[in-house]
mmCIF file as gemmi writes it, N, C-alpha and C atoms, coordinates in Angstrom:
data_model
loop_
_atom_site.group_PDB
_atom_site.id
_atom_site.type_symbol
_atom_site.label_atom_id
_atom_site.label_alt_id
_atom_site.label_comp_id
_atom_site.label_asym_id
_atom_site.label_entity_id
_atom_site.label_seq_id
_atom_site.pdbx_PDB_ins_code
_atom_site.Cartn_x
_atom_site.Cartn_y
_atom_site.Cartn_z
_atom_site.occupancy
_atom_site.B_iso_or_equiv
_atom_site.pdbx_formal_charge
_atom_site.auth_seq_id
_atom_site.auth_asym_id
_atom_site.pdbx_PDB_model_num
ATOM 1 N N . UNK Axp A 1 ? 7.917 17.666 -28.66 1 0 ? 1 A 1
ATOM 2 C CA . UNK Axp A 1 ? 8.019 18.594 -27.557 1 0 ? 1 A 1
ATOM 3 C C . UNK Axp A 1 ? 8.327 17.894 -26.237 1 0 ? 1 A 1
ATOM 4 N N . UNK Axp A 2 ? 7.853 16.849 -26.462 1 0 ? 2 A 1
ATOM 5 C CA . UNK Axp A 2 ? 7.97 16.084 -25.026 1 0 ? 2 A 1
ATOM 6 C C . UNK Axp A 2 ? 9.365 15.688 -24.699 1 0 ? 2 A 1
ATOM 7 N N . UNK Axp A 3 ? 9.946 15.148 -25.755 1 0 ? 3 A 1
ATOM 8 C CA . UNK Axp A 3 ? 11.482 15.153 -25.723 1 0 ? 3 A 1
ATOM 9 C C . UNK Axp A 3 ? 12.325 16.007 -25.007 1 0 ? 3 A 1
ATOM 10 N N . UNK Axp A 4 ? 11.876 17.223 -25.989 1 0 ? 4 A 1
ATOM 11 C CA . UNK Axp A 4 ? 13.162 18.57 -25.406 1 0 ? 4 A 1
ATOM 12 C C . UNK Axp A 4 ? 12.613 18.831 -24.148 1 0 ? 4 A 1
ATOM 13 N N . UNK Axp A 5 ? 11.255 19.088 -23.584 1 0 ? 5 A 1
ATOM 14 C CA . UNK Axp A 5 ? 11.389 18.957 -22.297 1 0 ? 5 A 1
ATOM 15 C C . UNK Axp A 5 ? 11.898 17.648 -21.095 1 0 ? 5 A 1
ATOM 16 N N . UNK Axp A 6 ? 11.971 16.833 -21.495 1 0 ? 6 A 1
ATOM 17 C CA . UNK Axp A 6 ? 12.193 15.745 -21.093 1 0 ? 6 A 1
ATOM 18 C C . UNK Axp A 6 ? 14.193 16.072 -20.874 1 0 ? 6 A 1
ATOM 19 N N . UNK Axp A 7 ? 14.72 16.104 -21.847 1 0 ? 7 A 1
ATOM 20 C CA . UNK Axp A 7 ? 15.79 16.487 -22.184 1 0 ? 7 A 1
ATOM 21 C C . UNK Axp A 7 ? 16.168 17.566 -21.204 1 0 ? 7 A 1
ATOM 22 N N . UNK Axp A 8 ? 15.617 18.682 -21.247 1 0 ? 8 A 1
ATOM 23 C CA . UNK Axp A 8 ? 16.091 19.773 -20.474 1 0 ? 8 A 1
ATOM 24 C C . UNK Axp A 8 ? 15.968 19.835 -18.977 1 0 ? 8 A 1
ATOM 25 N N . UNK Axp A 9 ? 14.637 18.604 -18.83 1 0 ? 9 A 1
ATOM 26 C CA . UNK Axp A 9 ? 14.76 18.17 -17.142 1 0 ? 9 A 1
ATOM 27 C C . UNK Axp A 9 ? 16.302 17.636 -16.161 1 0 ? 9 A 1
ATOM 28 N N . UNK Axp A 10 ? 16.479 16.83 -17.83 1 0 ? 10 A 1
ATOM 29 C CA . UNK Axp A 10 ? 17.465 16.267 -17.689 1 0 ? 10 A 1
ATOM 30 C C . UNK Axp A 10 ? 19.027 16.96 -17.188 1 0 ? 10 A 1
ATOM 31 N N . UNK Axp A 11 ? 18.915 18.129 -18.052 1 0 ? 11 A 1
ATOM 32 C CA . UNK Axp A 11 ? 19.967 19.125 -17.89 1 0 ? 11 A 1
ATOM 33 C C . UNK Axp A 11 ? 20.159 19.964 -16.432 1 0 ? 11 A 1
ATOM 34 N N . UNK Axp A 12 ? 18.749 20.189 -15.871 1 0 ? 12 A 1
ATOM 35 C CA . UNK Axp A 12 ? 18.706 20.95 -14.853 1 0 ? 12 A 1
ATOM 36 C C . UNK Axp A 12 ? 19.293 19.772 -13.929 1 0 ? 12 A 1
ATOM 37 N N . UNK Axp A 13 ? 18.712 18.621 -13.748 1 0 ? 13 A 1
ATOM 38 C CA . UNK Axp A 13 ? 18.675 17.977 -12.758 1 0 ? 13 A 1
ATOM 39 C C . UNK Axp A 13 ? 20.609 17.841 -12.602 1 0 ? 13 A 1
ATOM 40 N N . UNK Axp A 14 ? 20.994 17.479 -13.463 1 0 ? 14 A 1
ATOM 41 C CA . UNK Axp A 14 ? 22.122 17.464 -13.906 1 0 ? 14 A 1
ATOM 42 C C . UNK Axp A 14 ? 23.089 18.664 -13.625 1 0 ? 14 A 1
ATOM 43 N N . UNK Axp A 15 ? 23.151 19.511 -13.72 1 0 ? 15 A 1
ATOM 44 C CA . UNK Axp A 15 ? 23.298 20.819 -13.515 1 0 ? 15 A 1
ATOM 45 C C . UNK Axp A 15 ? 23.146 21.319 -11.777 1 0 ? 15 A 1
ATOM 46 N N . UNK Axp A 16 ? 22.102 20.621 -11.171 1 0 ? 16 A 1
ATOM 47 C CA . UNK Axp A 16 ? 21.838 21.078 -9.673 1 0 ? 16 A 1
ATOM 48 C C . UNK Axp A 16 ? 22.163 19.977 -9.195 1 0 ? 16 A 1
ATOM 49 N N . UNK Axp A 17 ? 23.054 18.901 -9.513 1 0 ? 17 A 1
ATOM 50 C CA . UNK Axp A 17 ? 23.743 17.8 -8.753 1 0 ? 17 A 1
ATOM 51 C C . UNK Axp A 17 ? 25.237 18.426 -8.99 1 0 ? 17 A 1
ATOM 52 N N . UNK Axp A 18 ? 25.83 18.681 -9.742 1 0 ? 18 A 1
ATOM 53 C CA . UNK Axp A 18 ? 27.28 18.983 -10.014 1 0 ? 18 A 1
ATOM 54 C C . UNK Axp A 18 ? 27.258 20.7 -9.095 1 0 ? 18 A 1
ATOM 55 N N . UNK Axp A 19 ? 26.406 21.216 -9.02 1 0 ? 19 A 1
ATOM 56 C CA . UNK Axp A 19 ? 26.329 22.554 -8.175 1 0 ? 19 A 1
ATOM 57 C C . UNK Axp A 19 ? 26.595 21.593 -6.807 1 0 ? 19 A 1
ATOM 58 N N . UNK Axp A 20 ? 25.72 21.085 -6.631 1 0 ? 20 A 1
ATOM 59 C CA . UNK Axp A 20 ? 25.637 20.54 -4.906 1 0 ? 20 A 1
ATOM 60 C C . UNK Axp A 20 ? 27.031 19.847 -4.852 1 0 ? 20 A 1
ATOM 61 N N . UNK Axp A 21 ? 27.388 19.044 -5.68 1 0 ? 21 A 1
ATOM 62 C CA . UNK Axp A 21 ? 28.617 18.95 -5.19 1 0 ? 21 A 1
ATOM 63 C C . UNK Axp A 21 ? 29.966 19.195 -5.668 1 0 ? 21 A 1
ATOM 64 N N . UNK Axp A 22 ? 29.917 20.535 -5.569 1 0 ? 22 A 1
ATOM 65 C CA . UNK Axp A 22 ? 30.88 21.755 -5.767 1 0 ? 22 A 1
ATOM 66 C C . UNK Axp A 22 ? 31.646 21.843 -6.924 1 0 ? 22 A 1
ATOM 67 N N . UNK Axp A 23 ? 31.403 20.845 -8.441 1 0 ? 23 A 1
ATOM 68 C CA . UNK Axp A 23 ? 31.884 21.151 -9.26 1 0 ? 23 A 1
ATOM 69 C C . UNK Axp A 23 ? 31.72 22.165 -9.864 1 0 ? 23 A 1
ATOM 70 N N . UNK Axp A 24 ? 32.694 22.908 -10.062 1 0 ? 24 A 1
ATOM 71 C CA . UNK Axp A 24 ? 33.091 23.75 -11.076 1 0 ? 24 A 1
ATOM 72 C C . UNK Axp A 24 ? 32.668 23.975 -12.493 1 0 ? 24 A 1
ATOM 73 N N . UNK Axp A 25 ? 33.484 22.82 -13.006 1 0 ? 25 A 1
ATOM 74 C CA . UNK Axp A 25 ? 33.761 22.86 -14.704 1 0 ? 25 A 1
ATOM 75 C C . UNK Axp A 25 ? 32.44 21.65 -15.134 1 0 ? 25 A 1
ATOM 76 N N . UNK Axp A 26 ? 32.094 21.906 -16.003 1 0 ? 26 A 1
ATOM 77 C CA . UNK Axp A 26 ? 31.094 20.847 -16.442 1 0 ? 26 A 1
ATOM 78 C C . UNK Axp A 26 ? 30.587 20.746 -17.949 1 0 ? 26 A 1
ATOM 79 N N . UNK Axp A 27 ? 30.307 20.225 -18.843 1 0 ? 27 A 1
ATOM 80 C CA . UNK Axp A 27 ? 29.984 19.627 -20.27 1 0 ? 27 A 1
ATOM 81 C C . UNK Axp A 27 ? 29.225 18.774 -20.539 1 0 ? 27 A 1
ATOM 82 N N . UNK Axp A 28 ? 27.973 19.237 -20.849 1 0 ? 28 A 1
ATOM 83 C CA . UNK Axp A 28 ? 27.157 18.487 -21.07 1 0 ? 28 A 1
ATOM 84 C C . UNK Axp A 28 ? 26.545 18.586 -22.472 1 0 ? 28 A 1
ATOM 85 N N . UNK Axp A 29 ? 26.79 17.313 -22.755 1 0 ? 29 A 1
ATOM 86 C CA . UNK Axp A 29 ? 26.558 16.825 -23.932 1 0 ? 29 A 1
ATOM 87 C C . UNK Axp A 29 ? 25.438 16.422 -24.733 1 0 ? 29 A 1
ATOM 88 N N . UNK Axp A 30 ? 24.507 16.679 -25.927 1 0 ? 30 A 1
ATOM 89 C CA . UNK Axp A 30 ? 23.475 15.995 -26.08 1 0 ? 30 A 1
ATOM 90 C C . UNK Axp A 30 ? 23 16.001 -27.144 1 0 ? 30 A 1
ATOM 91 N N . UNK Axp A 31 ? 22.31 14.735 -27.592 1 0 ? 31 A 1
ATOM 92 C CA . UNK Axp A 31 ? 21.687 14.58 -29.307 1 0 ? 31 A 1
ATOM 93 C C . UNK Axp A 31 ? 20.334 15.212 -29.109 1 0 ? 31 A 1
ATOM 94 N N . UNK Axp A 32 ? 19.933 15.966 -28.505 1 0 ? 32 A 1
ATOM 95 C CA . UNK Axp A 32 ? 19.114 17.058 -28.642 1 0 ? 32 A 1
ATOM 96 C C . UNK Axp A 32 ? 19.312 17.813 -29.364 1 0 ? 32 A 1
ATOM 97 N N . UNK Axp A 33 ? 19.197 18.625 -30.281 1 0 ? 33 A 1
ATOM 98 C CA . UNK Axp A 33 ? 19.472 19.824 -31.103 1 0 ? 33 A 1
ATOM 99 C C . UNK Axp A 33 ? 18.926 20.712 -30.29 1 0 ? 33 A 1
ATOM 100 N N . UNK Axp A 34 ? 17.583 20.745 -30.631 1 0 ? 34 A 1
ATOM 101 C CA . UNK Axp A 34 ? 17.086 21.427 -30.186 1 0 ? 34 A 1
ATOM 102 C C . UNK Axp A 34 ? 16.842 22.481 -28.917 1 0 ? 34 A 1
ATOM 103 N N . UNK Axp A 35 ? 17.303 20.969 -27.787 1 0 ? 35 A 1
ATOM 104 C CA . UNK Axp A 35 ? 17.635 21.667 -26.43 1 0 ? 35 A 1
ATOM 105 C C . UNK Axp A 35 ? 18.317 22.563 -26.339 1 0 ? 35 A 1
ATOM 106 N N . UNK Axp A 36 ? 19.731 21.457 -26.752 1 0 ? 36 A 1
ATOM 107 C CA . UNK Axp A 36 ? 20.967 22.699 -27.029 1 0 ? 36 A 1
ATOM 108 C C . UNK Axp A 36 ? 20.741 24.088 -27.291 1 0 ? 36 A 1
ATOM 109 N N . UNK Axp A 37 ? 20.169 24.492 -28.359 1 0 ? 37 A 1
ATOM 110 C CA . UNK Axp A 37 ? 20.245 25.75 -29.048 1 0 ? 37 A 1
ATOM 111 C C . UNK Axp A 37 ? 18.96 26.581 -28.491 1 0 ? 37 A 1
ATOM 112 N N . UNK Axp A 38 ? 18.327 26.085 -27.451 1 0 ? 38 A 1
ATOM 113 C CA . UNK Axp A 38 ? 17.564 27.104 -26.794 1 0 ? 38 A 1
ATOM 114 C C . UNK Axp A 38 ? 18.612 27.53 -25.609 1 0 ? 38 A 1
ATOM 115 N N . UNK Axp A 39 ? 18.782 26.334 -24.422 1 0 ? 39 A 1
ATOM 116 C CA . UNK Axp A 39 ? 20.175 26.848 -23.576 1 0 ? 39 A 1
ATOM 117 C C . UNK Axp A 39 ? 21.125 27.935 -24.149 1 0 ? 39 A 1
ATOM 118 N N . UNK Axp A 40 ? 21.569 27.394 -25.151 1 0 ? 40 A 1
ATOM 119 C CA . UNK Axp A 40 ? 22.536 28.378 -25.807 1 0 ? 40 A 1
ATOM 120 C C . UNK Axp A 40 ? 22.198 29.769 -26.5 1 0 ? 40 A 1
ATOM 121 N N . UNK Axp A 41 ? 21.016 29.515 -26.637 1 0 ? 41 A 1
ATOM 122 C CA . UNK Axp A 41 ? 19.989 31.053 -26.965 1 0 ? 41 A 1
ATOM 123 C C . UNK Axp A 41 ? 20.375 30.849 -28.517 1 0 ? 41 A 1
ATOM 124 N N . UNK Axp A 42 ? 20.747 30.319 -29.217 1 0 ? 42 A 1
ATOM 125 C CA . UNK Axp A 42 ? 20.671 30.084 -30.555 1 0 ? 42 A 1
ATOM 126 C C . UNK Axp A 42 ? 19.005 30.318 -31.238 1 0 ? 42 A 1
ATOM 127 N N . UNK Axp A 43 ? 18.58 29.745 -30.82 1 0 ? 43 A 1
ATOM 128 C CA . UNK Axp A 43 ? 17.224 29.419 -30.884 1 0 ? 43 A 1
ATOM 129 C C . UNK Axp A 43 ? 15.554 30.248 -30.051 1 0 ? 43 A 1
ATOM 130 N N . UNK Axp A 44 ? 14.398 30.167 -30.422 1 0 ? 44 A 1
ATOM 131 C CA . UNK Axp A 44 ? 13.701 30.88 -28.933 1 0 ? 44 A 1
ATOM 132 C C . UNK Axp A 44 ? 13.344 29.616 -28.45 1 0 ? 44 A 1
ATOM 133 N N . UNK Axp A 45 ? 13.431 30.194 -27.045 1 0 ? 45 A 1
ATOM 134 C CA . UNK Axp A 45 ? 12.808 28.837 -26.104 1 0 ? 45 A 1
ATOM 135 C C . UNK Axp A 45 ? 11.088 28.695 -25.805 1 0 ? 45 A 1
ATOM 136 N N . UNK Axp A 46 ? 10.933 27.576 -26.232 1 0 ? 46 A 1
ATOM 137 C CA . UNK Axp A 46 ? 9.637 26.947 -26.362 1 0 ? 46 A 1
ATOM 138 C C . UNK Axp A 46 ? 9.054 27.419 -25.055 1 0 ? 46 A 1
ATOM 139 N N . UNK Axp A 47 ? 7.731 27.678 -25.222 1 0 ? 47 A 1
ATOM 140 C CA . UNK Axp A 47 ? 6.703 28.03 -24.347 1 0 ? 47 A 1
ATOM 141 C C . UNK Axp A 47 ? 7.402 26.735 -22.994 1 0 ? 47 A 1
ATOM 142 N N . UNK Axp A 48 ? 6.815 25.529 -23.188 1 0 ? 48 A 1
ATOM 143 C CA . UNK Axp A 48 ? 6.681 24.134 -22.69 1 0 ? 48 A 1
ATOM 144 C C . UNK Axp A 48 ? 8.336 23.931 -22.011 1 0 ? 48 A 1
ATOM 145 N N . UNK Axp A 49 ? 8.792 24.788 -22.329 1 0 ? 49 A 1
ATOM 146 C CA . UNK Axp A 49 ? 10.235 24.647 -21.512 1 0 ? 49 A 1
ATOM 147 C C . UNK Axp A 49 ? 11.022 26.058 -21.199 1 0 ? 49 A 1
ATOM 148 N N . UNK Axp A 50 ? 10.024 26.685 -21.254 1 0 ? 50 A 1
ATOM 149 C CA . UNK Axp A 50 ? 10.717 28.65 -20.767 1 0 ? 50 A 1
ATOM 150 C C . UNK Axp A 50 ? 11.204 28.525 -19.548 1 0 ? 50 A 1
ATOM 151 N N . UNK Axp A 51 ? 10.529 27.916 -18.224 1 0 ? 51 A 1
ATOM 152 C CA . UNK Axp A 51 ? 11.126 27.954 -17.118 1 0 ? 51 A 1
ATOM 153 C C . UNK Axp A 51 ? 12.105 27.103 -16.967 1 0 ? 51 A 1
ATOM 154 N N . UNK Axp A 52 ? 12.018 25.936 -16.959 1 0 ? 52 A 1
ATOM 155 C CA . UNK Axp A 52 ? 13.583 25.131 -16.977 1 0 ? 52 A 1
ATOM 156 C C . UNK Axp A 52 ? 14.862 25.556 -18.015 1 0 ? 52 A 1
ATOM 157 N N . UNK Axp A 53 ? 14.955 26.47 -18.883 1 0 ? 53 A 1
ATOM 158 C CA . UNK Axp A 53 ? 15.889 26.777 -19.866 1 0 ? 53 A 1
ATOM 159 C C . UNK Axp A 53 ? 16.115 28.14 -18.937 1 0 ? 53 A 1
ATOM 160 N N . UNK Axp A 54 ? 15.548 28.789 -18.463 1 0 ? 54 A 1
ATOM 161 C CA . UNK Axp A 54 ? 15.981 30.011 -17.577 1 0 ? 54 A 1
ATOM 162 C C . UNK Axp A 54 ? 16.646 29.731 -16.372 1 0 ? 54 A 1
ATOM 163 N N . UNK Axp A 55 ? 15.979 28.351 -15.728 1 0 ? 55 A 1
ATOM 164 C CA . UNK Axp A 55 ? 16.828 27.839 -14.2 1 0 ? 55 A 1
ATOM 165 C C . UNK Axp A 55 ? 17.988 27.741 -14.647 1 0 ? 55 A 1
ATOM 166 N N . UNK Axp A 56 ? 18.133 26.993 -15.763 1 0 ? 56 A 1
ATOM 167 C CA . UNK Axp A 56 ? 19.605 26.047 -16.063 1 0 ? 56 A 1
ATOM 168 C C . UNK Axp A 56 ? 20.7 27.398 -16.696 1 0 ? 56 A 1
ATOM 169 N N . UNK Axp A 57 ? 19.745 28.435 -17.729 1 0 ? 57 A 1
ATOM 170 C CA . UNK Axp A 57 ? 20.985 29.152 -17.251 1 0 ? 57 A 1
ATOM 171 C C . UNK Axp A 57 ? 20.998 30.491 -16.387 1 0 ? 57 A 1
ATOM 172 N N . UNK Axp A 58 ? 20.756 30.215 -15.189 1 0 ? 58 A 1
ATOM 173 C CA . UNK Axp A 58 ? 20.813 31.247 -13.676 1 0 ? 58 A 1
ATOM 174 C C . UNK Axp A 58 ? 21.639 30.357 -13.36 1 0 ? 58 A 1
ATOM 175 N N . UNK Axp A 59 ? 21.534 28.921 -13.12 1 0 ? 59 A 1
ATOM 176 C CA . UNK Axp A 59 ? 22.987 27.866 -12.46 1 0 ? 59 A 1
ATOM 177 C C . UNK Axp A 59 ? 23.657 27.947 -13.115 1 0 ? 59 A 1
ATOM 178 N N . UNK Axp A 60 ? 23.815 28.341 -14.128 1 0 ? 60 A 1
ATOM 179 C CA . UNK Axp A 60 ? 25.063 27.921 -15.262 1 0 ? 60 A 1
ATOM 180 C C . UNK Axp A 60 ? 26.159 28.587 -14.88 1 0 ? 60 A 1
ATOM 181 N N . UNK Axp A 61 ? 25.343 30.344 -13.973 1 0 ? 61 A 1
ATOM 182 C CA . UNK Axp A 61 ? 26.111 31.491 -13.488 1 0 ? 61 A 1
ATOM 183 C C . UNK Axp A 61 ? 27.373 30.839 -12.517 1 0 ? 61 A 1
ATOM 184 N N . UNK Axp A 62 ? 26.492 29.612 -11.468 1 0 ? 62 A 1
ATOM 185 C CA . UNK Axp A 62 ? 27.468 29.541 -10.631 1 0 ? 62 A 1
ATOM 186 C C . UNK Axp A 62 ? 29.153 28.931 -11.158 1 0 ? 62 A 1
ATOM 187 N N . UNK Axp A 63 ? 29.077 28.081 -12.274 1 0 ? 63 A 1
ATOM 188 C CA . UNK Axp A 63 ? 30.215 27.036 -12.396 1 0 ? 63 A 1
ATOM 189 C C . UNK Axp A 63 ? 31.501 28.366 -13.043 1 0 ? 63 A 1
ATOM 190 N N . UNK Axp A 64 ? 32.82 27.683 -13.164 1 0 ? 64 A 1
ATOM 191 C CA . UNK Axp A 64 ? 33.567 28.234 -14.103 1 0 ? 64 A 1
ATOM 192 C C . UNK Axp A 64 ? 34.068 28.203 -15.053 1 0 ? 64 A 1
ATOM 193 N N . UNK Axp A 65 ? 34.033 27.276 -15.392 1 0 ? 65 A 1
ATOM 194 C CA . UNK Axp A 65 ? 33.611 26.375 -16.791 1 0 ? 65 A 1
ATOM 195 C C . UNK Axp A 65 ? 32.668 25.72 -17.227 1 0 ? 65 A 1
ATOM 196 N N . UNK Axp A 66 ? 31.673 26.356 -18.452 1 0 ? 66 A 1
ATOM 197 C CA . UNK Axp A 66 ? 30.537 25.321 -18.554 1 0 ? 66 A 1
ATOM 198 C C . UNK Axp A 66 ? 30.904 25.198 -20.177 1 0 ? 66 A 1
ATOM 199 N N . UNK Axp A 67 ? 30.338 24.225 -20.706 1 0 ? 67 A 1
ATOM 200 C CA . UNK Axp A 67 ? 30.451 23.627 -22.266 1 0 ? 67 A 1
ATOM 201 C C . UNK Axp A 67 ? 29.303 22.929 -22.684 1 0 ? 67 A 1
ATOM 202 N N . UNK Axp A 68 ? 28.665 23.478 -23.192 1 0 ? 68 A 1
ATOM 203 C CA . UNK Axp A 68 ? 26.827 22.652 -23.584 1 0 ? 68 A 1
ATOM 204 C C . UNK Axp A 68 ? 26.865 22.135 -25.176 1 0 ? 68 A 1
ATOM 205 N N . UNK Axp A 69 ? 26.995 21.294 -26.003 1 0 ? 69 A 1
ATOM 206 C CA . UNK Axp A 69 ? 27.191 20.701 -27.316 1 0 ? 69 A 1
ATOM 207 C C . UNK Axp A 69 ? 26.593 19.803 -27.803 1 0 ? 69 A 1
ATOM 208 N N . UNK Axp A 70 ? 25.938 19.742 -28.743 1 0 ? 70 A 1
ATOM 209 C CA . UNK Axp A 70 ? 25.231 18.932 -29.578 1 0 ? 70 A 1
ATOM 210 C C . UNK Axp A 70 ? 26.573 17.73 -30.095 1 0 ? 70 A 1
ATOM 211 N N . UNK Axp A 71 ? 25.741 16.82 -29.883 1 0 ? 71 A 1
ATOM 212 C CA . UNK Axp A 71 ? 26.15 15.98 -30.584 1 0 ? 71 A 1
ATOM 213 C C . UNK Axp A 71 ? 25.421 14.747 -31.333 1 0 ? 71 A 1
ATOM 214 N N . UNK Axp A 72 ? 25.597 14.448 -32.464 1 0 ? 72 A 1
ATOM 215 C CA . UNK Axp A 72 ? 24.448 13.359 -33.375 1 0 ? 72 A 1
ATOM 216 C C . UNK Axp A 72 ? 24.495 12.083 -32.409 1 0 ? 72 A 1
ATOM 217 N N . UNK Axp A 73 ? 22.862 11.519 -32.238 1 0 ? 73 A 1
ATOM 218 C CA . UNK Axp A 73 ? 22.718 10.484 -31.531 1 0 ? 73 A 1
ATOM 219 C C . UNK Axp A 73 ? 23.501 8.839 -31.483 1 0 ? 73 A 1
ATOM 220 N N . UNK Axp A 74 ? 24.535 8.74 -33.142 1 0 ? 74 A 1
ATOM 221 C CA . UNK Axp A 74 ? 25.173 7.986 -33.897 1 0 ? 74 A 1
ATOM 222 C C . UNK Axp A 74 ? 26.201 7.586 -32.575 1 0 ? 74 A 1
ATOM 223 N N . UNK Axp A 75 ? 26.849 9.289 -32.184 1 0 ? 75 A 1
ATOM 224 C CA . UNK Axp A 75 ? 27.912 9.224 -31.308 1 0 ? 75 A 1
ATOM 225 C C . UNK Axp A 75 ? 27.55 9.01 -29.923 1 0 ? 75 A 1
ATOM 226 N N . UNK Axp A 76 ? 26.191 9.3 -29.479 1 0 ? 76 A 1
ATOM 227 C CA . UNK Axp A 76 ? 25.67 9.329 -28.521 1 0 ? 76 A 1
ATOM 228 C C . UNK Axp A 76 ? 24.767 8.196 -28.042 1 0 ? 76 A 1
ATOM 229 N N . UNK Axp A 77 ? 25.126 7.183 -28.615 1 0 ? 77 A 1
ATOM 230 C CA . UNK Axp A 77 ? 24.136 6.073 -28.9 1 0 ? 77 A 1
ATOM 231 C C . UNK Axp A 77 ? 23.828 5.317 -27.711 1 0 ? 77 A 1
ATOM 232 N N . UNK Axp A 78 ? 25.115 5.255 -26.191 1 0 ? 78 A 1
ATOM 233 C CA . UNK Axp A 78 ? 24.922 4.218 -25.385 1 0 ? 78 A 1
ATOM 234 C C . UNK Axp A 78 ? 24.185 5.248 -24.311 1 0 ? 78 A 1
ATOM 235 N N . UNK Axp A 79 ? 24.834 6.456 -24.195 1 0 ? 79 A 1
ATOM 236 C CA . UNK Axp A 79 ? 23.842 7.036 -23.638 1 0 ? 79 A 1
ATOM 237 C C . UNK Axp A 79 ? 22.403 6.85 -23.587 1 0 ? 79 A 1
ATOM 238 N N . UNK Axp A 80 ? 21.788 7.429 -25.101 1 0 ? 80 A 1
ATOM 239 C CA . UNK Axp A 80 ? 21.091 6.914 -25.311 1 0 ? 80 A 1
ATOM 240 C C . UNK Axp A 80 ? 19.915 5.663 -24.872 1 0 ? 80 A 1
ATOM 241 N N . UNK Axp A 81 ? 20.509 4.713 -25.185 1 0 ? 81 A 1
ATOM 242 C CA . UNK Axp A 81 ? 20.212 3.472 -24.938 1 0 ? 81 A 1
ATOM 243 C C . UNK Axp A 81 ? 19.728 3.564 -23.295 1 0 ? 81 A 1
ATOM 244 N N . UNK Axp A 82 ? 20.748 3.696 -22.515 1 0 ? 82 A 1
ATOM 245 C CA . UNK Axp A 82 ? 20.707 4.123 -20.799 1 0 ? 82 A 1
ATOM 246 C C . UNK Axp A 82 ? 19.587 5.053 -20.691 1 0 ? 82 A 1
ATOM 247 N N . UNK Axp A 83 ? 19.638 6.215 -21.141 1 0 ? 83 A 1
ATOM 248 C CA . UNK Axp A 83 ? 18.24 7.24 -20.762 1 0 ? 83 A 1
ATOM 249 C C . UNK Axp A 83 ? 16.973 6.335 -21.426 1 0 ? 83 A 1
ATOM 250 N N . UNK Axp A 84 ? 16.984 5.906 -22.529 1 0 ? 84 A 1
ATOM 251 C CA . UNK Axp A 84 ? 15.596 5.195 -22.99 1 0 ? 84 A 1
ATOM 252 C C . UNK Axp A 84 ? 14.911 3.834 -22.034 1 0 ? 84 A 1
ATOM 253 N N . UNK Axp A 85 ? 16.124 3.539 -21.72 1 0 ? 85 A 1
ATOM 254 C CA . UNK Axp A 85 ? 15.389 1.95 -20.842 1 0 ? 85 A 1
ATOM 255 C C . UNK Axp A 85 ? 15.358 2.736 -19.4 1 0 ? 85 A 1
ATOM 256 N N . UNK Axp A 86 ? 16.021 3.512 -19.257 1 0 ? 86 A 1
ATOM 257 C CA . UNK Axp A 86 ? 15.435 4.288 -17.651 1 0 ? 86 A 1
ATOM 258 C C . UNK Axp A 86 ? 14.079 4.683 -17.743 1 0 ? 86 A 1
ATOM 259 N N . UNK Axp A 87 ? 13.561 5.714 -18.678 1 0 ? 87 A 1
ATOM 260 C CA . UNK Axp A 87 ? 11.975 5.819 -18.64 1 0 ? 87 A 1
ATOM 261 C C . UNK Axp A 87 ? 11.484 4.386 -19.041 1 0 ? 87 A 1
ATOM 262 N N . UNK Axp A 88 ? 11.854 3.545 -18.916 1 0 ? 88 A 1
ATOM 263 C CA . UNK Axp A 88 ? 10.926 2.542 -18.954 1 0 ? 88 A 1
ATOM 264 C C . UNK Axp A 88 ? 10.467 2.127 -17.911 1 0 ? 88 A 1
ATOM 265 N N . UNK Axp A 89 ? 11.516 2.151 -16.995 1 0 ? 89 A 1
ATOM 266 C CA . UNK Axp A 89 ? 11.012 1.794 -15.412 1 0 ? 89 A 1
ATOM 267 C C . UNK Axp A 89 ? 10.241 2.26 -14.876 1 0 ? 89 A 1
């Protein structure tokens, strides 16, 4: 659980930087499954992340292109790597 919230912090924060500076189109990518498919309403959204999955999509309203996609961590690996040694700091 800590993940997908962790994950979806990630998305908002992400999401309210590309708002602030006036992008449009945006794709965000992630070896989350899980995240993914609550954003995307595939899924129900976890108690532990109801409010950040509702912010992210009320902003989602503003862009004109948005693209949210799973992808296996295999492909996603350096990312990865980058977000894991950041919570280390």
């Amino acid at each position: 659980m800590i993940s997908v919230t962790s994950e979806a912090k990630c998305y908002l924060d992400s999401v309210k930087c590309a708002k602030r500076n006036n992008i449009l189109h945006i794709w965000i990518k992630s070896d989350c499954l899980q995240a993914v498919t609550q954003i995307v309403g595939i899924t129900d959204i976890l108690q532990q992340t109801i409010i950040l999955v509702r912010e992210i999509k009320d902003l989602l309203y503003y862009f004109h292109c948005c693209n949210i996609s799973y992808i296996p961590r295999t492909i996603n690996k350096r990312a990865h790597n980058i977000a894991r040694n950041a919570v280390r700091m």
